[in-house]
ZAMARGU-4260 file (C-alpha; in steps of 0.2 Angstrom, whole numbers, plus 5000, padded with zeros to 4 digits):
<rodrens>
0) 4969/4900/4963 | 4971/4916/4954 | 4956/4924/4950 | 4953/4930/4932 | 4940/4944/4927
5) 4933/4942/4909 | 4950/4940/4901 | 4949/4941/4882 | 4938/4957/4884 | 4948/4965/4898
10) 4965/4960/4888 | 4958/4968/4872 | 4953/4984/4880 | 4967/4984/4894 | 4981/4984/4877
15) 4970/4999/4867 | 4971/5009/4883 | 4988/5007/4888 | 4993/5013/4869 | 4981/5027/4870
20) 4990/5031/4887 | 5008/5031/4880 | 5005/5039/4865 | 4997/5054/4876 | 5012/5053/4886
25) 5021/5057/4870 | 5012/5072/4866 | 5012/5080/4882 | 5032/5076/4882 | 5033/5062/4896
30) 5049/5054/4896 | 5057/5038/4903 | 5050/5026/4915 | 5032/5034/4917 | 5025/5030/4901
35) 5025/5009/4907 | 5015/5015/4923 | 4996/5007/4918 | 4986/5011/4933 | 4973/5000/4930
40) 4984/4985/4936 | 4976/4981/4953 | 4961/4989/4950 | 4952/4970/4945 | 4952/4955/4954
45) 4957/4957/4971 | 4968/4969/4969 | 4960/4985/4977 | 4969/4998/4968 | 4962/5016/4962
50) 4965/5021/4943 | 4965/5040/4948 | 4975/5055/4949 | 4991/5055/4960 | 5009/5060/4966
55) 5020/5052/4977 | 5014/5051/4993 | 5001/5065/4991 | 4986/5071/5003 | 4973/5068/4990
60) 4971/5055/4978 | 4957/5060/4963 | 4947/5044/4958 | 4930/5037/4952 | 4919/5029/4965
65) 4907/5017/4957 | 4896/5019/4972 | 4895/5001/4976 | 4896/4993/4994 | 4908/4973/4993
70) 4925/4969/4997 | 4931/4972/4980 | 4925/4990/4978 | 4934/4994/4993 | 4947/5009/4985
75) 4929/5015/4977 | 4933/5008/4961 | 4933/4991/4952 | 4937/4987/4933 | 4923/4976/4930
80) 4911/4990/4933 | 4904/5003/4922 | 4893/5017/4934 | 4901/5031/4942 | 4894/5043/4953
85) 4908/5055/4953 | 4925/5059/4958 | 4929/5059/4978 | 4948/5067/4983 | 4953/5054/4998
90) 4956/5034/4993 | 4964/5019/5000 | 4979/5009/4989 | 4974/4991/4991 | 4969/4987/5009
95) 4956/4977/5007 | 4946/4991/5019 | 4933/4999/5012 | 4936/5019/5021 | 4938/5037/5016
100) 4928/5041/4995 | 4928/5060/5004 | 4921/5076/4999 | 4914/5068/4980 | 4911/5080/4966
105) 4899/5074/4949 | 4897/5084/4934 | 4881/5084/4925 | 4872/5092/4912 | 4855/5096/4919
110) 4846/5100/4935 | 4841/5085/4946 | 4830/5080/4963 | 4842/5078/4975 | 4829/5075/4989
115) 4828/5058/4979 | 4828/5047/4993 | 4845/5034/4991 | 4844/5017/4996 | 4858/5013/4985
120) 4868/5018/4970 | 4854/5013/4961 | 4842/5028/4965 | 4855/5041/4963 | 4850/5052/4949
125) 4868/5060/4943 | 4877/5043/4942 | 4883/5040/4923 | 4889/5024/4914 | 4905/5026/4906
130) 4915/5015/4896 | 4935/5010/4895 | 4936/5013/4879 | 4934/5029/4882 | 4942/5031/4900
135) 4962/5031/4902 | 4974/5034/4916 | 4994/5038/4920 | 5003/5042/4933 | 4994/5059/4937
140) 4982/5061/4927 | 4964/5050/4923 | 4951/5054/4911 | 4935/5048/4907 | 4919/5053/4897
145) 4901/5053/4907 | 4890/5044/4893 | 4876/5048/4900 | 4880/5067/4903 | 4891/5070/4887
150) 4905/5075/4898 | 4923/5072/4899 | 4932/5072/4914 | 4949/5077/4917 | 4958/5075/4935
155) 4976/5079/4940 | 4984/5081/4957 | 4998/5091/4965 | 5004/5087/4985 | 4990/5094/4991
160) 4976/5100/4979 | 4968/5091/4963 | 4962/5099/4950 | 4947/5093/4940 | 4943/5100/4921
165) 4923/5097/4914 | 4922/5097/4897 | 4902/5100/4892 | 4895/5099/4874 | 4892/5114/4867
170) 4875/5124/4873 | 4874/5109/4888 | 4871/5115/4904 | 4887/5116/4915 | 4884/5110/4933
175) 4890/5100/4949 | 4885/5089/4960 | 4893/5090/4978 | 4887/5075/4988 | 4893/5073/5005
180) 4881/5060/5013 | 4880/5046/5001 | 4894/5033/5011 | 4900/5016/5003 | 4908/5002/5012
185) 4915/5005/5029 | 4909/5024/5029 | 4895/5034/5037 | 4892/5051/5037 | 4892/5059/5057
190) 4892/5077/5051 | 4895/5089/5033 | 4893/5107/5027 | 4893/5116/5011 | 4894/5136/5010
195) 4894/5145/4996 | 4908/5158/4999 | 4909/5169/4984 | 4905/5168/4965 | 4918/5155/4961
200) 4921/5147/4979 | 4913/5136/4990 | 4922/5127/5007 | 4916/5115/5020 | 4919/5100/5031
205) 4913/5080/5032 | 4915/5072/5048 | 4914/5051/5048 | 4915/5036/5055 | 4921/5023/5048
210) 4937/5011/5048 | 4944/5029/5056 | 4933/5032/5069 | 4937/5053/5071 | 4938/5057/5054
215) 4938/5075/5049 | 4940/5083/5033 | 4939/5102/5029 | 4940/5106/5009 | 4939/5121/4999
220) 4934/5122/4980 | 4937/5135/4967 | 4928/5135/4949 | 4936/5143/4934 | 4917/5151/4930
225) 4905/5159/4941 | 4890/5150/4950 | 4874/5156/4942 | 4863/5148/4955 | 4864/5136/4966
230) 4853/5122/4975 | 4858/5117/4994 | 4850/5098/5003 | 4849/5096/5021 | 4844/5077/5025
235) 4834/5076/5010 | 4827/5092/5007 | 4830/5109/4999 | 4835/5124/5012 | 4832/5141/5003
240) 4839/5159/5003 | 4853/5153/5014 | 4872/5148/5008 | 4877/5138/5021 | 4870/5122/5026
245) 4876/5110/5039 | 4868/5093/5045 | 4873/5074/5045 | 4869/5075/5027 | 4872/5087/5014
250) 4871/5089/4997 | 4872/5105/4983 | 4871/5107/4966 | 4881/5123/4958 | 4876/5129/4939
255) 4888/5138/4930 | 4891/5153/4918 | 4891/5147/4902 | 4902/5160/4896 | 4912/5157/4878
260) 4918/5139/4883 | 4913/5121/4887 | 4927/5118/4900 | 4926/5121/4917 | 4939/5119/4929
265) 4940/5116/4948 | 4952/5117/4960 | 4950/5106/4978 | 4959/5104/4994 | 4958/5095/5010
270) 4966/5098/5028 | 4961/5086/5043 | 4962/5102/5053 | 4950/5117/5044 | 4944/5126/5031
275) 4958/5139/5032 | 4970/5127/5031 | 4964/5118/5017 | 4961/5136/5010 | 4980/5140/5012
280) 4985/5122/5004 | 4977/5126/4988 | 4987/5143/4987 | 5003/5132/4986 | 4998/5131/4971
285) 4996/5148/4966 | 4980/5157/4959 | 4980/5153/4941 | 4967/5138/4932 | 4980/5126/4926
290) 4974/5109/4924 | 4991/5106/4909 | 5003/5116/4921 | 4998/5105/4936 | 4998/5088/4926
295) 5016/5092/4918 | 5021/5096/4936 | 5013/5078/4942 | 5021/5069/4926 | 5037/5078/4932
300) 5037/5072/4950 | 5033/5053/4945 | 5046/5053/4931 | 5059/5059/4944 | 5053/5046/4957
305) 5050/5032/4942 | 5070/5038/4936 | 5078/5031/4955 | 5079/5014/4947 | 5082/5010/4929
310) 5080/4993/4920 | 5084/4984/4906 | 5076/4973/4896 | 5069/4970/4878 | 5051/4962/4885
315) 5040/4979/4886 | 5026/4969/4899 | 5039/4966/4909 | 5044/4987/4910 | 5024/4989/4911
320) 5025/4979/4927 | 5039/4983/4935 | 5036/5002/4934 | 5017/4999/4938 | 5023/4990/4951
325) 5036/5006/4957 | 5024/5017/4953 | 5013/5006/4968 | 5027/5007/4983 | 5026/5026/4980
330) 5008/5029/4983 | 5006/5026/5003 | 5010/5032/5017 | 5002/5049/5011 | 5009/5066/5017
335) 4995/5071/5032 | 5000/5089/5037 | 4995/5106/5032 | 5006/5116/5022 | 5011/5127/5040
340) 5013/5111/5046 | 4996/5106/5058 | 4989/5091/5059 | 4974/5082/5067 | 4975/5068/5080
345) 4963/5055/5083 | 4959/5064/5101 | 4955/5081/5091 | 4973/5090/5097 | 4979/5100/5081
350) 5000/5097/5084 | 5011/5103/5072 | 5026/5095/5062 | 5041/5104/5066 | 5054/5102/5053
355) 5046/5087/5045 | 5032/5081/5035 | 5018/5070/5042 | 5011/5056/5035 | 4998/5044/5037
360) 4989/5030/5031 | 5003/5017/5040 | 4998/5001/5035 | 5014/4995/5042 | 5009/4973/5045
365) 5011/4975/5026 | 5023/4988/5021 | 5038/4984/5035 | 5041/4967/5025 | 5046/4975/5008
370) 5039/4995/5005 | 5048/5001/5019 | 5063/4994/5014 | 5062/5001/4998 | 5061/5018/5005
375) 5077/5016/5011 | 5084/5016/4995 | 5071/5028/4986 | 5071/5043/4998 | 5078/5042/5016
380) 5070/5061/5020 | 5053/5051/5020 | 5057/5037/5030 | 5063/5049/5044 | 5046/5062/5041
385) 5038/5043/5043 | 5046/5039/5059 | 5045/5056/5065 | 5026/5054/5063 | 5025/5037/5071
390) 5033/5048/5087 | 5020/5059/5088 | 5007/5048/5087 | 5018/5041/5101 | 5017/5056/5111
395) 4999/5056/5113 | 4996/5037/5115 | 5013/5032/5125 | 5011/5015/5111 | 5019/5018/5094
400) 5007/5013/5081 | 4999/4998/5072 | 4990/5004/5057 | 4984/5023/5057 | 4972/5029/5045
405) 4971/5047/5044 | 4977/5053/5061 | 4967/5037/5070 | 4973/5022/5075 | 4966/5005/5068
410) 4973/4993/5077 | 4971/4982/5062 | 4982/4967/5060 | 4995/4958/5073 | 5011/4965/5079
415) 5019/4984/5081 | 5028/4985/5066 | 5032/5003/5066 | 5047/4994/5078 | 5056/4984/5064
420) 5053/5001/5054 | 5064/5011/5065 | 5076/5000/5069 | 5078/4998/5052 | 5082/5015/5050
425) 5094/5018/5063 | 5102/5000/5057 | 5106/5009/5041 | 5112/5024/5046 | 5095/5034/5040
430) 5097/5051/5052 | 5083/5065/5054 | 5076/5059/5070 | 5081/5056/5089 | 5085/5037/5090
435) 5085/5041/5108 | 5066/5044/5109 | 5062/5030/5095 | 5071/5019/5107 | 5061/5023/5122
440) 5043/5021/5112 | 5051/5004/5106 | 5053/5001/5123 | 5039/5006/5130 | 5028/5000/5117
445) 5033/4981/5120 | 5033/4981/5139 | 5015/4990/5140 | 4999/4977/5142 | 4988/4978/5126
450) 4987/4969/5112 | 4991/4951/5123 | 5007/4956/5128 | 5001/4954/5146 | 5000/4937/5140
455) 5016/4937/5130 | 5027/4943/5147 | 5019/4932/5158 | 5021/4915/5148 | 5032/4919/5135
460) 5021/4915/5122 | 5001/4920/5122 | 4992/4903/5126 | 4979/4898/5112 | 4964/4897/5126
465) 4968/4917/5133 | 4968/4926/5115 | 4963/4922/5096 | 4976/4924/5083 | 4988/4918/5097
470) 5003/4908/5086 | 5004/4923/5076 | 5003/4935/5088 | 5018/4926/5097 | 5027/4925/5082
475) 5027/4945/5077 | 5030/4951/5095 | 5046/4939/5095 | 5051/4947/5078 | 5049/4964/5088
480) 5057/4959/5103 | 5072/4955/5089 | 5070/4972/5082 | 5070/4981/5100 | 5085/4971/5106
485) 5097/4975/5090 | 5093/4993/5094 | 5098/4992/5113 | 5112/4984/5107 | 5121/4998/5096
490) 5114/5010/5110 | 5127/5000/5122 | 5110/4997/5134 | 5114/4978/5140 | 5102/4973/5150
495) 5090/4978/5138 | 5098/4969/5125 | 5097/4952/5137 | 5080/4954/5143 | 5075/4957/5122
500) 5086/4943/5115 | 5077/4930/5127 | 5061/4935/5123 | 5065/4935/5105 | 5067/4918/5108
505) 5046/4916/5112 | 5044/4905/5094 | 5053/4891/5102 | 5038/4887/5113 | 5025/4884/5098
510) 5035/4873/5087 | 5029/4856/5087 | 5039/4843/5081 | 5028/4830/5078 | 5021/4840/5064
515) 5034/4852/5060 | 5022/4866/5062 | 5021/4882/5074 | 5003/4876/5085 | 4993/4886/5097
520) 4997/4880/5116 | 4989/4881/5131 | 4992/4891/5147 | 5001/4877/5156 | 5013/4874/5140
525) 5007/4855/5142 | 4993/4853/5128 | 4993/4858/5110 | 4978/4865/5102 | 4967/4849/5095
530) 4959/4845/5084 | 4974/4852/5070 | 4971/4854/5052 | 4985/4864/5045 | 4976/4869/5032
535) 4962/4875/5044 | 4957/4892/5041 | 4945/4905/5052 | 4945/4922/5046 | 4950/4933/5062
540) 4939/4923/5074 | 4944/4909/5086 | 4958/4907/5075 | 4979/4904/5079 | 4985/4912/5063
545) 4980/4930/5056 | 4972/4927/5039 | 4980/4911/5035 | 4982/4894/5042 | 4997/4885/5049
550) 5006/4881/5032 | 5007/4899/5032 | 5012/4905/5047 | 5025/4893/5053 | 5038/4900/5045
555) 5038/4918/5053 | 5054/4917/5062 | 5066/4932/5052 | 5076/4933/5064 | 5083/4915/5068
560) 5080/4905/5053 | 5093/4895/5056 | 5089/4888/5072 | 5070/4885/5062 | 5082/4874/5051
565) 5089/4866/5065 | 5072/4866/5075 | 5066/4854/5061 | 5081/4842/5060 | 5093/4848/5047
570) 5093/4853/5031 | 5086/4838/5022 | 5071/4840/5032 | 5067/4856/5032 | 5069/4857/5011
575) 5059/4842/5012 | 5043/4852/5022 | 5047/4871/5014 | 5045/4859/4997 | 5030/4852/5000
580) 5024/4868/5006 | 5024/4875/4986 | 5018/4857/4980 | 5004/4852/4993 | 4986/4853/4987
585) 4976/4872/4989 | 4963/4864/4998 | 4960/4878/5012 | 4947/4869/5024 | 4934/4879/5039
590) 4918/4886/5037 | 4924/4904/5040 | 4939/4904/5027 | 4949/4921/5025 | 4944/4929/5010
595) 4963/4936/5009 | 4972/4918/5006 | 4974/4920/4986 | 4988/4919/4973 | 4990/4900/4981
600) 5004/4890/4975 | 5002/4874/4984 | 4999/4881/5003 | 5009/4896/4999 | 4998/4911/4997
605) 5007/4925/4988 | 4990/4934/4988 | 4996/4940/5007 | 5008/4944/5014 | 5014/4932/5027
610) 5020/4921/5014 | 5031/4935/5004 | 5048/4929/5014 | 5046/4911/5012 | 5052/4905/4996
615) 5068/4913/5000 | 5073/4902/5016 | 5080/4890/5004 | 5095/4900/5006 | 5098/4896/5023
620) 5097/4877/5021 | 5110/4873/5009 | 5095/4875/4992 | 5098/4892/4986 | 5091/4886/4967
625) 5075/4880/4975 | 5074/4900/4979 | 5078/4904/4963 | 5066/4893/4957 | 5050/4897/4966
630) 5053/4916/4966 | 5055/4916/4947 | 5039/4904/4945 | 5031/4917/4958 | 5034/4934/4946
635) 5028/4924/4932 | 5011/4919/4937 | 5007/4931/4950 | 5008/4947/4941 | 5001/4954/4925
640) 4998/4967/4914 | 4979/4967/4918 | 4967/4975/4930 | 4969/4959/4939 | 4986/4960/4938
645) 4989/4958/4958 | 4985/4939/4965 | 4980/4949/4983 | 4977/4966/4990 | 4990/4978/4986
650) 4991/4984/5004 | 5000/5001/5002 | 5012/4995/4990 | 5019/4979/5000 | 5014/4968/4985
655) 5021/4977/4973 | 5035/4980/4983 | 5041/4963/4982 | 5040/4961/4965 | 5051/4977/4962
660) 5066/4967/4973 | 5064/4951/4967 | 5062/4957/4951 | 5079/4965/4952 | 5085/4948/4961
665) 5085/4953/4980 | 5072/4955/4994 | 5074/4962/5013 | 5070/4945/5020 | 5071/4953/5040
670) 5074/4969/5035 | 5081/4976/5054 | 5095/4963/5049 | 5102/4975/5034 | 5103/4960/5025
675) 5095/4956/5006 | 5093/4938/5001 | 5097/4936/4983 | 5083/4925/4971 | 5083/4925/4952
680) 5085/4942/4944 | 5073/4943/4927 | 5081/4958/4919 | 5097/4960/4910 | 5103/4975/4919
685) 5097/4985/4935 | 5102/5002/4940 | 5097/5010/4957 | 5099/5027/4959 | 5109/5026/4977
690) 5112/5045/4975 | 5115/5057/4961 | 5134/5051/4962 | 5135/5033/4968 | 5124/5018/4958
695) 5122/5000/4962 | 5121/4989/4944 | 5113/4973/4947 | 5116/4963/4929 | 5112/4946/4924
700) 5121/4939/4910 | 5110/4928/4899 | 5092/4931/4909 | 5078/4926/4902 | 5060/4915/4906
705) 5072/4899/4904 | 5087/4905/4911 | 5082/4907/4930 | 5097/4899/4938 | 5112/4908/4946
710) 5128/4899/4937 | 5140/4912/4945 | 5143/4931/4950 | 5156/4944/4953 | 5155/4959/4966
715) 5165/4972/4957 | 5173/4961/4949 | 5178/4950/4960 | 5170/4930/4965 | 5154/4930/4973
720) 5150/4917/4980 | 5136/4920/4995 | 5117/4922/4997 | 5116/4938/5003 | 5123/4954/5002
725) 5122/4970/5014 | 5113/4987/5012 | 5132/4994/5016 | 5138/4985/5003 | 5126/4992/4990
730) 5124/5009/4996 | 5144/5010/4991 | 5140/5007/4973 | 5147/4995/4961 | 5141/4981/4949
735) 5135/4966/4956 | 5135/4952/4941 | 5125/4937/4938 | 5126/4923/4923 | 5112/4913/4922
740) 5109/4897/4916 | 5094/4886/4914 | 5100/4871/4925 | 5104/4874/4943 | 5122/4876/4948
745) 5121/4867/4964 | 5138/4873/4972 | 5134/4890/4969 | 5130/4902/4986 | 5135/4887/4997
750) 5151/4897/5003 | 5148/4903/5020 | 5131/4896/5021 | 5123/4887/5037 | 5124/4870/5037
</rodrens>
């Protein structure tokens, strides 16, 4: 069930912060959608967001780390907490991976050992409590004050440098911590250096392994004040008269001009490829100190990306989690080369982006379902820059990738899922790269060996006995199969488009009657998996389904759903299963349960993303209310206005993504297919930005918590009368109208439909 974190304290403190947040908004002259952006939504529970300082798709994101080590500290930074230990420039948006917290920067008000020996967060003597009465966040911009240091803490952000402002009490000492060797979570220092460059600069580099096991990042710092002195740490101990020093573990303290002020600024940027590059990607900057300039400039780009989609409604939450919600999808993949272009692979080649920007930070299992697509709508430069990076990555490996994390690949999760991106894509006419070469990595990628599909080509499915995971597995690469074989067909490429429809066709082999659920089968295709408890779940090991059980995962077929129906016996049947699905007991049995089965309605498990497709295959079996029923009882009870505001990992934005569709009343249920399944739209009107000529309005006549039932709808006017509608469609503009009712109209989006 969903997991609630001190609620009557963290509602009371969550409501003063968001008005303190809006009303600084005022002052500082933000307008429209970003003043409903709360990024502490996410950051409880499960959720595994950061509160910091961002823009859309930047190369740093500016956030406390708490210093803490478990599952649910794994973007550095959790709501129940109240430590920091300062203020690191890379973090991960909801991935339940606990990676990257580089190059961390602390403020303090006195000299400290830092040959303290660290065994945890505990022994660090620069940490400081803090408090969230006195600690806010928006979209760009987080502040905070050090209770321990009298301090206030400032952070903003621009594509590719933050900028910190230190606000001492008067007569304090002004100073900085650099830490470099203190790692949390998945992250272990291989390599750092600090040098003191001149009076006000200092540069250097942090090599670690972690979750991305090559990973390299050079930064450069400026300081508004000159360093009066300055301590350097090599593995525990002070190195004198020098001002470099290098070694697994580094640390420094710097100590300030006091000057005629209490504020200190700092200016930071990163590259993956050296100090001279991350030197030139703070001058995009320009020179001057300008935390206010730099934030309004942040504020700026969220309120131009927050503006592409436009809502009406008169419940404020619902703004407050819609847009946090928006503000989400546009925070990953992040933008991963230099301003001259360069880059890092995982292999240490430095490649450059020619003509387009690359990005990493791919978690694609999660984002292909729901954020990609959303791309598609919001900015189709990107999703090209996206695919373009995918391709190089392709150029190196001669596989497209899974899930790559700053230039490395993971090879976390199931499935190649940067396939349905692309032909997605080229499906909707996206241009900006060569369909040609995409179509040869697709190609290539699914007829190559790793990853079971040695398995998959020689059987047709993977047998449960030759590979863990193996229902699911099967399931994916089928989906990809799919995905490759609509792209051979628009390239006229026949064969190809044979030989990839058949395989498509790989689910057929794991669906067992008997039961009505996908099972793992043997090597002989004679002999189930036994014994079989659908509700069974083993967390990545000796498992058939990828962080779930088979109540989850039998119903991964985007590409056929229709035959699933038929496969089941009808209709009537199939209701009958998909409804118990919502309405079975949560019991998940095993001794090894995965901790990412959350948000659980019945069997469903909204907290992941497997499920996020399901309760819209009412619509192919004749029940489309039942979708509009269990999508609208989803939006209401698995998201709020709190830090634990998300029932699962956010995972790069896909959960937030399906909440901005079905929000709006539509969701890319295969999204290669072009095609949006239509739920239960909550708002009265819905406005996205197709382009600065052409909008597509999305209104809903009478919505409201009771009225969740379509009763009819117009396309421009005229009857409307179907489940789905294209991406064609919409991307010509027009008004799509709903009236809603609260008792199903049973006739409705029947026309057309399969029987």
């Amino acid at each position: 069930m969903k997991k609630i974190y001190l609620l009557s304290l963290t509602a009371v403190l969550v409501l003063f912060s968001s008005c303190k947040h809006k009303e600084k908004l005022a002052e500082n002259g933000a307008s429209s959608n970003i003043k409903y952006v709360d990024p502490f939504i996410g950051t409880g529970g499960h959720g595994h967001t950061y509160p910091g300082a961002t823009v859309p798709f930047g190369m740093l994101q500016v956030s406390p780390d708490n210093g803490i080590s478990k599952w649910d500290w794994c973007a550095g930074y959790h709501y129940t907490d109240s430590i920091t230990i300062g203020f690191s420039h890379l973090h991960l948006s909801g991935t339940g991976i606990g990676d990257l917290n580089d190059i961390r920067f602390m403020p303090i008000n006195k000299k400290v050992d830092l040959t303290t020996k660290i065994n945890s967060r505990d022994d660090i003597p620069y940490k400081s409590s803090y408090s969230h009465k006195k600690e806010s966040a928006s979209a760009g911009y987080y502040a905070v004050d050090l209770l321990d240091h009298d301090i206030k803490v400032e952070l903003t952000s621009g594509l590719r440098i933050a900028n910190h402002k230190y606000t001492y009490a008067k007569d304090e000492e002004q100073s900085v911590v650099i830490d470099l060797g203190f790692a949390i979570n998945w992250d272990k220092t291989m390599a750092s250096s600090i040098t003191i460059v001149d009076k006000n600069t200092i540069a250097g580099y942090r090599y670690s392994k972690g979750w991305a096991n090559n990973q390299k990042v050079f930064f450069a710092a400026k300081f508004s004040k000159d360093i009066r002195s300055y301590d350097l740490v090599k593995e525990g101990a002070y190195v004198q008269d020098v001002k470099t020093v290098s070694g697994e573990k580094t640390t420094a303290q710097l100590f300030f001009e006091q000057m005629d002020t209490t504020e200190l600024q700092v200016k930071v940027s990163v590259s993956s490829v050296s100090i001279e590059n991350a030197f030139e990607n703070m001058l995009e900057q320009g020179e001057a100190f300008e935390f206010d300039t730099l934030r309004k400039q942040a504020e700026k780009s969220w309120d131009t990306t927050l503006s592409k989609i436009d809502i009406e409604t008169s419940d404020a939450d619902l703004k407050t989690i819609f847009y946090t919600a928006l503000y989400h999808t546009q925070i990953a993949p992040v933008t991963f080369s230099d301003v001259n272009g360069a880059f890092r692979m995982e292999n240490d080649q430095i490649v450059k982006a020619e003509d387009y920007t690359a990005y990493s930070t791919l978690s694609l299992w999660d984002t292909f379902r729901a954020q990609q697509p959303l791309m598609t709508f919001m900015d189709q430069e990107k999703v090209a820059d996206i695919i373009n990076s995918m391709l190089a990555y392709y150029q190196t490996k001669k596989i497209l990738p899974v899930w790559t994390l700053y230039g490395n690949e993971t090879n976390t999760m199931t499935g190649y899922h940067s396939i349905p991106v692309i032909a997605e894509a080229y499906l909707k006419g996206i241009k900006g790269f060569d369909i040609n070469k995409a179509y040869e990595a697709m190609k290539a990628t699914m007829m190559q060996d790793e990853r079971g599909l040695d398995l998959y080509k020689k059987y047709g499915y993977i047998p449960h006995n030759l590979l863990d995971e193996s229902v699911t597995i099967t399931l994916e690469y089928a989906y990809n199969d799919w995905c490759v074989a609509q792209i051979a067909k628009a390239l006229n490429k026949t064969d190809d488009f044979v030989y990839f429809s058949k395989r498509a066709q790989a689910y057929t082999y794991l669906f067992d009657k008997e039961t009505g659920f996908m099972r793992g089968l043997d090597e002989k295709g004679t002999t189930w998996k036994t014994p079989f408890d659908p509700k069974y779940s083993a967390h990545r090991v000796h498992a058939e389904y990828t962080e779930g059980n088979a109540w989850q995962h039998s119903w991964f077929v985007l590409h056929d759903t229709e035959n699933l129906v038929k496969m089941h016996g009808g209709a009537d049947k199939f209701n009958a299963r998909l409804e118990q699905l919502f309405t079975e007991s949560s019991e998940i049995t095993g001794d090894n349960v995965s901790v990412d089965i959350t948000g659980l309605v019945g069997q469903y498990a909204h907290g992941n993303e497997p499920s996020h497709h399901i309760a819209y295959m009412f619509n192919f079996s004749n029940q489309p209310w039942r979708t509009q029923y269990w999508v609208r009882h989803i939006l209401e009870t698995q998201y709020s206005t709190l830090p634990d505001g998300l029932s699962g990992n956010e995972d790069c934005g896909q959960m937030s993504a399906w909440y901005v569709f079905s929000a709006m009343g539509l969701y890319p249920y295969s999204p290669a297919s072009g095609e949006y399944q239509i739920g239960s739209p909550m708002f009265e009107k819905s406005t996205i930005k197709i382009s600065d000529s052409i909008d597509f309005v999305i209104e809903a006549q009478h919505a409201s918590k009771e009225n969740i039932y379509i009763q009819s709808a117009t396309l421009n006017g005229v009857e409307f009368n179907q489940t789905s509608i294209s991406h064609q469609t919409m991307t010509q503009g027009g008004t799509l109208k709903f009236v809603m009712g609260n008792t199903p109209n049973k006739n409705w989006g029947l026309k057309n439909n399969n029987k």
